[in-house]
C-alpha positions as CSV (number, residue, x, y, z in Angstrom):
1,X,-17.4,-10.5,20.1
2,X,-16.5,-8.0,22.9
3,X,-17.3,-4.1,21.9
4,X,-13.5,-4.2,22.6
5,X,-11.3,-5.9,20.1
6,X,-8.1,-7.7,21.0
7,X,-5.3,-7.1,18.9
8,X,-2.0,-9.0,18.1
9,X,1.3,-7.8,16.4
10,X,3.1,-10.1,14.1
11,X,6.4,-8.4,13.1
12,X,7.4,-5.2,15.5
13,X,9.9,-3.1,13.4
14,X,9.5,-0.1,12.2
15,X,6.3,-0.1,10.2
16,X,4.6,-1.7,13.1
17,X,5.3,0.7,16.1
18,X,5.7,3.8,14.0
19,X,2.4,3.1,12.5
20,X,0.3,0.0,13.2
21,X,0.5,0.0,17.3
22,X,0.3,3.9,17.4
23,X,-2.3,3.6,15.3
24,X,-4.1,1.1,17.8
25,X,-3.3,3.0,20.8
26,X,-4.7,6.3,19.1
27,X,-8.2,4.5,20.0
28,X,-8.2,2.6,23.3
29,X,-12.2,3.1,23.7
30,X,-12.0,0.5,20.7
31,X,-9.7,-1.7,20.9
32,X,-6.2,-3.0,23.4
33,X,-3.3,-4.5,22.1
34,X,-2.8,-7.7,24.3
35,X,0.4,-9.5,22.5
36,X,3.3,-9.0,20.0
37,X,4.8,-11.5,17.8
38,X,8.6,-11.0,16.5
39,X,11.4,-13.7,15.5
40,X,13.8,-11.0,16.9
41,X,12.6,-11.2,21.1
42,X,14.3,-8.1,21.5
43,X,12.6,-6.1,18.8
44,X,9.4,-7.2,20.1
45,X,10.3,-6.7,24.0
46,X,10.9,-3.4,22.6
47,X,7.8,-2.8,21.0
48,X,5.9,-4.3,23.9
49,X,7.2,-2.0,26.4
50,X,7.1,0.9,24.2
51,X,3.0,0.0,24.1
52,X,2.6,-1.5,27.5
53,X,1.9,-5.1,25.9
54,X,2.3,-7.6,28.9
55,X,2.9,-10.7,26.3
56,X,5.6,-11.7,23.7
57,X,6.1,-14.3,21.4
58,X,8.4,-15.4,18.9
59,X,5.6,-17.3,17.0
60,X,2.7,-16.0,15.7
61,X,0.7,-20.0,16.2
62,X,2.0,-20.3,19.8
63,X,0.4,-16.6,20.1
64,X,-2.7,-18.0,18.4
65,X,-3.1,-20.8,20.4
66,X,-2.3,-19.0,24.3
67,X,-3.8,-15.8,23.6
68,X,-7.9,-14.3,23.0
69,X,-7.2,-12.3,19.3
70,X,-10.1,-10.9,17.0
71,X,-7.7,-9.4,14.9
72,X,-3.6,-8.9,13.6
73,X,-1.8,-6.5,11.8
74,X,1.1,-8.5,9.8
75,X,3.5,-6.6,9.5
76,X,6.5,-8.5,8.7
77,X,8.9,-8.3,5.8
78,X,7.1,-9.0,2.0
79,X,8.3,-12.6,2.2
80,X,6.7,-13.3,5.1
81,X,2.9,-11.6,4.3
82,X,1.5,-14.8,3.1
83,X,1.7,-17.5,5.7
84,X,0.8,-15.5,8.8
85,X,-2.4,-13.9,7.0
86,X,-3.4,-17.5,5.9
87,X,-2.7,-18.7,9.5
88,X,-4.5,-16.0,10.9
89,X,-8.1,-16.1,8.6
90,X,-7.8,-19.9,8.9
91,X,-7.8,-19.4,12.4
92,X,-10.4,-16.8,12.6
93,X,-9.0,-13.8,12.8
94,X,-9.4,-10.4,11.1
95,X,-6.5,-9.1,9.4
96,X,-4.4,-6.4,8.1
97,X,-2.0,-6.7,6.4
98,X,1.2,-4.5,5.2
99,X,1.9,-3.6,1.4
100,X,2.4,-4.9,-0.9
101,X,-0.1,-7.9,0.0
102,X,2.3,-10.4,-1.4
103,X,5.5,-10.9,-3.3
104,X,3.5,-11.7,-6.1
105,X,0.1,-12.5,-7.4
106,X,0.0,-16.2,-6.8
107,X,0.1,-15.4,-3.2
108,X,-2.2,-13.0,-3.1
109,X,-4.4,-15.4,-4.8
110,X,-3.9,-17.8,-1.5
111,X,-5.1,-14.9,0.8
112,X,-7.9,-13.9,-1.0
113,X,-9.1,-17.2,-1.0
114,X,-8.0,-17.5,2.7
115,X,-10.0,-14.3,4.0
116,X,-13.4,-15.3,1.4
117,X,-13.1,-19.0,3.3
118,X,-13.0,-17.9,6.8
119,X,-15.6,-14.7,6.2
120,X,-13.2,-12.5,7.9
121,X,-11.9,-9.0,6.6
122,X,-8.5,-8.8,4.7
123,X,-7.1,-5.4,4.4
124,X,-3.8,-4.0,2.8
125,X,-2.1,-1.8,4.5
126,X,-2.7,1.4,1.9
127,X,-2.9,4.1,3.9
128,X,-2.6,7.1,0.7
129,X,-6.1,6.6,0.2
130,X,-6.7,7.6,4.1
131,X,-5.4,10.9,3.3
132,X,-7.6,14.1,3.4
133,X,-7.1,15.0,-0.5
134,X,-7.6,11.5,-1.0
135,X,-11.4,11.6,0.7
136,X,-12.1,15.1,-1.4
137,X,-10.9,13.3,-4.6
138,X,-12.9,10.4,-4.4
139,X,-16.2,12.1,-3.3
140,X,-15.7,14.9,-6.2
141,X,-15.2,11.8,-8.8
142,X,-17.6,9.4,-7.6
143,X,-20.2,12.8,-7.9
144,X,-19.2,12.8,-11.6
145,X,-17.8,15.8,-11.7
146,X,-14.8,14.3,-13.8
147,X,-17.0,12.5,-16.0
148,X,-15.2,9.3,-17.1
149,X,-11.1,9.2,-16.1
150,X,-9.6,7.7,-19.4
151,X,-6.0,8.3,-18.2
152,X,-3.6,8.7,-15.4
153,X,-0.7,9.2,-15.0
154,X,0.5,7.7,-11.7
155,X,3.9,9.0,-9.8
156,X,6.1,7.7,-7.1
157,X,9.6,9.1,-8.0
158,X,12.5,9.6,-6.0
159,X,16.1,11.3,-6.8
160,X,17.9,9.5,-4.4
161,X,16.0,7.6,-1.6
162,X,17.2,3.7,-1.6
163,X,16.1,2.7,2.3
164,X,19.6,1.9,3.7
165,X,17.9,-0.7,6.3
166,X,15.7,-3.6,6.2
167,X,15.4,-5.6,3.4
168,X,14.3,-3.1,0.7
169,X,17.6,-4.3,-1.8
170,X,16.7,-7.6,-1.7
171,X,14.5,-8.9,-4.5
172,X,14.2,-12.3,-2.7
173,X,12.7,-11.1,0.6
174,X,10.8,-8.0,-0.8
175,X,9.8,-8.8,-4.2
176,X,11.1,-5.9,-6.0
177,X,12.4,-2.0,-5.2
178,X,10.5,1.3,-5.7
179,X,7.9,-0.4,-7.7
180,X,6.3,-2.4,-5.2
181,X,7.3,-0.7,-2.2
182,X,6.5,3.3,-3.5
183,X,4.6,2.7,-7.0
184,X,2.1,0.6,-5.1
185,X,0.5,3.7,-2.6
186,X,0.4,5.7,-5.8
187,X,-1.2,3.0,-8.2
188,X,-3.6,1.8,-5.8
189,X,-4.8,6.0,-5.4
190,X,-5.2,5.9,-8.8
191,X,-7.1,3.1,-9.5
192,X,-9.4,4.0,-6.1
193,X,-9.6,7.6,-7.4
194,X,-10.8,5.8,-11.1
195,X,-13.1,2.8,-9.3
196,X,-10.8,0.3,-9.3
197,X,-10.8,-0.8,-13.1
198,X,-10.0,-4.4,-14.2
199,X,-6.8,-4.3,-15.4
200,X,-6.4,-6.6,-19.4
201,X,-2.5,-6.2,-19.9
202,X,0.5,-4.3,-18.9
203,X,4.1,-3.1,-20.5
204,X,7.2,-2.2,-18.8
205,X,10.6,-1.5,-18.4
206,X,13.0,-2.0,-15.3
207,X,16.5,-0.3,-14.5
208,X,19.1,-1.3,-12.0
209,X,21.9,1.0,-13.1
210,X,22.2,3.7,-10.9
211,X,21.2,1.5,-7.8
212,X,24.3,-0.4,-8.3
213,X,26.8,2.4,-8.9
214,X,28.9,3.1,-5.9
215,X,29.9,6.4,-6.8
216,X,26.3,8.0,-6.2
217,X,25.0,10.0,-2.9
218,X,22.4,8.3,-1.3
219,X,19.7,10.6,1.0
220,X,19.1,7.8,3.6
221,X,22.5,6.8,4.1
222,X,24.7,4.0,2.5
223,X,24.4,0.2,1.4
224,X,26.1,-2.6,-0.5
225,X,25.6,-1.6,-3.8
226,X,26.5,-5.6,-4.8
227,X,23.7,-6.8,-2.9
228,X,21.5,-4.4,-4.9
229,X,19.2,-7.5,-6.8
230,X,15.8,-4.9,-7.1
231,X,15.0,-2.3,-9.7
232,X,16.1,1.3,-9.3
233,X,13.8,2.8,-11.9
234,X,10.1,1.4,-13.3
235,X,7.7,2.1,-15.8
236,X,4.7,0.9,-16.9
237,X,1.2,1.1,-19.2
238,X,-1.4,-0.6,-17.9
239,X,-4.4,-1.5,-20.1
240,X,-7.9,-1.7,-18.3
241,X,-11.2,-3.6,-19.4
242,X,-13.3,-0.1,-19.5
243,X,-10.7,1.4,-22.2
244,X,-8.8,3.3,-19.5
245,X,-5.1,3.4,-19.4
246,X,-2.8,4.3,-16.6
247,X,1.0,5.3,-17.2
248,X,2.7,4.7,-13.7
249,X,6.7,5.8,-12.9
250,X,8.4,4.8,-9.9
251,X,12.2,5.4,-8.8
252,X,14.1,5.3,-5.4
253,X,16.9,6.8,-7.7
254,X,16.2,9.2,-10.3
255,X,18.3,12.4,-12.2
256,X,15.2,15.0,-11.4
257,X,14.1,17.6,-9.9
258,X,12.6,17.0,-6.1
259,X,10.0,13.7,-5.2
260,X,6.9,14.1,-6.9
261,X,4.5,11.6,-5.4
262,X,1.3,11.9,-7.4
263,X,-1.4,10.9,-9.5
264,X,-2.9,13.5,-12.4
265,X,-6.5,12.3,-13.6
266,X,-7.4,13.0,-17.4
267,X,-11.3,13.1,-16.8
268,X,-13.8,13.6,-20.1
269,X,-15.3,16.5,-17.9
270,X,-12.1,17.8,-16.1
271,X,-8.6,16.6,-15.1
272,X,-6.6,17.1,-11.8
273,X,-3.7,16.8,-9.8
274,X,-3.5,15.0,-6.6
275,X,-0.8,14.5,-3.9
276,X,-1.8,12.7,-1.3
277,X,0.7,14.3,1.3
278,X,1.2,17.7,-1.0
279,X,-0.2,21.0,2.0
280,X,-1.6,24.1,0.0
281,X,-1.1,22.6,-3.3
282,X,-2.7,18.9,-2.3
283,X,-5.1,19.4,-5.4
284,X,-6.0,21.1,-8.4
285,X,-8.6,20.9,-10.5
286,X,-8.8,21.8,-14.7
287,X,-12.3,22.1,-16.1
288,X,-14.3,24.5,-18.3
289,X,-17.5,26.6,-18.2
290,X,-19.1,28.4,-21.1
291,X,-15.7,28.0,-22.6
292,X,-14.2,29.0,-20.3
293,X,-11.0,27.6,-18.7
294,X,-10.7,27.6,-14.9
295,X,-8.1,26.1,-12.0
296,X,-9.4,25.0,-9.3
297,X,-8.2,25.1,-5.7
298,X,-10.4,23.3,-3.4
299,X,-10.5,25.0,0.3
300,X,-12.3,22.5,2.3
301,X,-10.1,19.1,1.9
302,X,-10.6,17.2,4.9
303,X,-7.8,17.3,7.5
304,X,-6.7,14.2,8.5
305,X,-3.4,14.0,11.2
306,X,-2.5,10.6,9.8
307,X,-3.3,8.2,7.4
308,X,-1.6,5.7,8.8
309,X,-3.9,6.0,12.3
310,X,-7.0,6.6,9.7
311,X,-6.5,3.4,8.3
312,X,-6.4,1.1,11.4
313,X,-9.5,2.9,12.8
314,X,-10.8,2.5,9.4
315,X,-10.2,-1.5,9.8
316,X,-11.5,-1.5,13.4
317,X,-14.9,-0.2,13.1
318,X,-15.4,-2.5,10.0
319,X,-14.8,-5.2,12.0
320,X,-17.1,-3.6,14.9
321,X,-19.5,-2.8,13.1
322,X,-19.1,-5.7,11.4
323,X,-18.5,-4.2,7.6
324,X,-16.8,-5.1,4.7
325,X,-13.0,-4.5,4.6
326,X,-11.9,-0.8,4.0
327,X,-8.9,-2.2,1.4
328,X,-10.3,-5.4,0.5
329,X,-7.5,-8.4,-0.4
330,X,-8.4,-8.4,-4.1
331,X,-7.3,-4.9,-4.2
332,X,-4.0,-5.8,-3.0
333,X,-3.9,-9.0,-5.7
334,X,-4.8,-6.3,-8.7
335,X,-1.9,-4.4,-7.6
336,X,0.7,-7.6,-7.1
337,X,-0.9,-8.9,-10.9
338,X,0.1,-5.6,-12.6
339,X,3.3,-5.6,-11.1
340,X,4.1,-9.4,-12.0
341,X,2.7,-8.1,-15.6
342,X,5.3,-5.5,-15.6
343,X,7.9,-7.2,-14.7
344,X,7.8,-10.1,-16.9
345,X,6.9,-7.2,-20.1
346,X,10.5,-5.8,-18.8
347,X,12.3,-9.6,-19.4
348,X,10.5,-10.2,-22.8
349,X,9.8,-6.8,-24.1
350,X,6.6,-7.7,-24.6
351,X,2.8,-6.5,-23.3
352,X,1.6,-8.9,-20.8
353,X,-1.8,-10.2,-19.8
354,X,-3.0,-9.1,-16.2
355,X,-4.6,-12.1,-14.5
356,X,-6.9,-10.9,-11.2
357,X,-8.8,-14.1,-11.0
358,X,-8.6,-16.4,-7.8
């Protein structure tokens, strides 16, 4: 492989050029972008003149077969994660791949199998764990300064923030609302933050009421309340194999104050809150000395401009230096399995088994 990889887009919308391609052209010592890959051709002429790609395509196999690729970001809508990330392993490529990894476990369980086939790196696009007070977090618990983290309480609440474009209403396309779309940054810092526990069973509850209503403001602008078909509101317990338990809430609408996005770590040595994208307040940290109580205030948290660029260097120099994937796949399938759990707990009132094997 050339010290220079060759990239390919598949999907050019938003979360590719306002992310994925800035993200590659942050380092052009490392890597060039040579095609994109839309089935809209002027969304991804767009794209490619916005980046100064030279080829498009308005399939991803004809892109395959014309053009030299060591690697793709996917970034299409949730329906369309699976097939091109199957494509692409089968065919040799690396791959990252936009959240969630599927619409559902079973075809995360295709991709996993996919990437472990082909030897290539699968990564979900998770980019929360990229952030500065995400790198402080995770060295201070893997030093065991928290002791063992028996609970969390994972956040990803919004008052009103329904995305007015894309797909993001549509169960059928995107697989569900806030839980899948926001509650998956902030479960997946947890469980990095906790070691990535295997996750027994989950219980949950789903609302749709306030998505639906007409009558309410909406930040990011309006959209057909009647073809609302996701979940406004979710909540969930998850059960884990080490005896740990995480309690997560997500809501694109929501009567509260603000948009807390955050985890808080119950730790038998200390507890803390973290927000990924919180400034000053990013962390705190509740322990004891000689019975005494003290909160903490870290003042070195790395500084990271974006996560979003972090994570595509992140899945560059793996493949370069020829590494194991940053996110790896099943990460993305314990994710998709919990929310599947959850989901069916909501429609039978009833705790759910978690199933993470593929």
């Amino acid at each position: 492989m050339a010290n220079k990889l060759k990239i390919g887009i598949i999907g050019s919308g938003g979360i590719a050029q306002g992310c994925h391609m800035k993200g590659y052209q942050s380092i052009p010592e490392l890597c060039e972008m040579v095609a994109v890959c839309d089935v809209n051709p002027e969304i991804a002429k767009t794209a490619a003149d916005k980046f100064g790609i030279t080829k498009v395509y308005t399939d991803y196999k004809e892109m395959f077969a014309n053009e030299e690729i060591d690697a793709v970001s996917v970034a299409t809508p949730n329906k369309y994660h699976m097939q091109p990330t199957v494509d692409a392993l089968t065919a040799g490529k690396h791959v990252i791949c936009e959240k969630p990894l599927g619409i559902n476990a079973e075809e995360c369980r295709a991709m996993c199998r996919a990437a472990k086939d082909s030897g290539k790196i699968l990564q979900v696009g998770l980019q929360s764990r990229f952030s500065g007070p995400a790198r402080f977090m995770k060295e201070y618990v893997d030093a065991g300064k928290m002791g063992h983290v028996y609970f969390a309480r994972a956040q990803a609440l919004r008052r009103r923030g329904v995305p007015a474009w894309g797909v993001f209403i549509d169960k059928e396309k995107q697989g569900g609302g806030p839980l899948i779309d926001i509650g998956v940054h902030i479960l997946d810092l947890t469980l990095f933050l906790m070691g990535y526990p295997k996750p027994v069973s989950a219980s949950g509850k789903t609302w749709d009421t306030l998505g639906k209503n007409p009558e309410l403001f909406n930040y990011w602008g309006s959209y057909d309340r009647e073809k609302f078909t996701v979940e406004d509101f979710a909540v969930g317990m998850i059960k884990f194999e080490d005896g740990s338990v995480v309690s997560l809430e997500s809501s694109f609408m929501a009567n509260l104050d603000g948009d807390p996005f955050q985890t808080q770590l119950f730790g038998t040595k200390a507890g803390a809150t973290v927000k990924p994208y919180g400034g000053d307040d990013a962390i705190q940290i509740y322990t004891e000395e000689d019975q005494q109580l003290f909160n903490l205030k870290p003042a070195n948290v790395p500084h990271v401009e974006s996560a979003h660029t972090a994570e595509i260097e992140a899945f560059v120099k793996a493949i370069l230096e020829e590494k194991t994937s940053p996110v790896p796949g099943e990460n993305g399938l314990i994710l998709n399995a919990i929310f599947d759990a959850l989901y069916k707990s909501s429609e039978t009132g009833k705790e759910e088994l978690v199933d993470v094997t593929f």
